[in-house]
N, C-alpha and C positions, 0 to 999 in steps of 0.2 A: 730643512726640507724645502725645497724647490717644486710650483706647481705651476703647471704651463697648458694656457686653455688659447684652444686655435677656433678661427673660425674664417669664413670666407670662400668656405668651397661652394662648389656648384656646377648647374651642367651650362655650358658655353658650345658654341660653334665653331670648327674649326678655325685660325685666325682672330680671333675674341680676345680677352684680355679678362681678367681674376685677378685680386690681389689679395692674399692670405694674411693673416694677424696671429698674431703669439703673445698675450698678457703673460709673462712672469710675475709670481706671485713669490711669497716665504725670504728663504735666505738667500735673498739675492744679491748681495752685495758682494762677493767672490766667486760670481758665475765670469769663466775665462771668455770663451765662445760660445756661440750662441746659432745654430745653424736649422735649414731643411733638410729632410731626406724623403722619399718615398718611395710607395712599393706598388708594383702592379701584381695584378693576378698571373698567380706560375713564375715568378719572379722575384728575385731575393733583393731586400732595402737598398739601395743605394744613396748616395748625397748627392745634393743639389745645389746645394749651395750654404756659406758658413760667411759668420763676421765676428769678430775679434774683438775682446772691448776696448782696442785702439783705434776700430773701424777699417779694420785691412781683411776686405772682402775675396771668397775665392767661388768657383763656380765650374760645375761640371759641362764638360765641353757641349755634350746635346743641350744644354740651354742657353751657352754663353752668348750675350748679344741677344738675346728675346727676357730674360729674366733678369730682375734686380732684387736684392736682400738690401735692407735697410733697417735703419732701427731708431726710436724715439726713448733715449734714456728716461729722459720726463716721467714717461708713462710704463718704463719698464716694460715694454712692447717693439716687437721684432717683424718685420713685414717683408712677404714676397711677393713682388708685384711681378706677374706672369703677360707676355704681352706673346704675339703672333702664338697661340697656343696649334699644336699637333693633336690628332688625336693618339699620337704616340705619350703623351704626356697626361695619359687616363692613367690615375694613379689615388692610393690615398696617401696623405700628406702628413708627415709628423714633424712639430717643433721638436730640437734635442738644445740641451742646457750642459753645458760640463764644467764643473763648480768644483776649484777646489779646496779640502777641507785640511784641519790643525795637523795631521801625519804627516801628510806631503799627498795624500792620496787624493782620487779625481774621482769625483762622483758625478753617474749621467743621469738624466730626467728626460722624460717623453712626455708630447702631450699625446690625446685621445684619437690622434686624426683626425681629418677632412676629410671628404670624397672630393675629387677633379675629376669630371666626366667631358672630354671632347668630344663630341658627336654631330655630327646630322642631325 
């Protein structure tokens, strides 16, 4: 079992900067990728952005170039650092983990979300 605690959210100004955290906890030592995703109100998940435990990063175009994913094996901790924020990027924020296990199968994990609020 894989358990994955975020934290970092909050309310910013448009152009402001946030950087979200994701501790991995459990079985983690055969988590493949490691990625964001989030979801606005009336609005279905989408990805954000993903890093690979080679460290070969990918990133959805509305953030590319304002947003970075990174990560601190050390601490089994995964970070999105958000820079020139929108308030189009009012979202809540979830870690995914995809781990795979003795079948060959792929198991996913979310953490509890963040809130990201851009506003005035």
């Amino acid at each position: 079992q894989v358990q994955l605690v975020e934290s970092g959210g909050g309310l910013v100004q448009p152009g402001g900067s946030l950087r979200l955290s994701c501790a991995a906890s459990g079985s983690i030592f055969s988590i493949n990728v490691m990625g964001w995703y989030r979801q606005a109100p009336g609005k279905q998940r989408e990805l954000v952005a993903t890093i690979t435990s080679s460290g070969s990063t990918d990133y959805a175009i509305s953030v590319k170039g304002r947003f970075t994913i990174s990560r601190d094996n050390a601490k089994n901790t995964v970070y999105l650092q958000m820079n020139s924020l929108k308030p189009e990027d009012t979202a809540v924020y979830y870690c995914n983990a995809e781990r795979s296990v003795l079948s060959g199968a792929t198991r996913y994990y979310w953490g509890q979300g963040t809130q990201v609020t851009v506003s005035s």
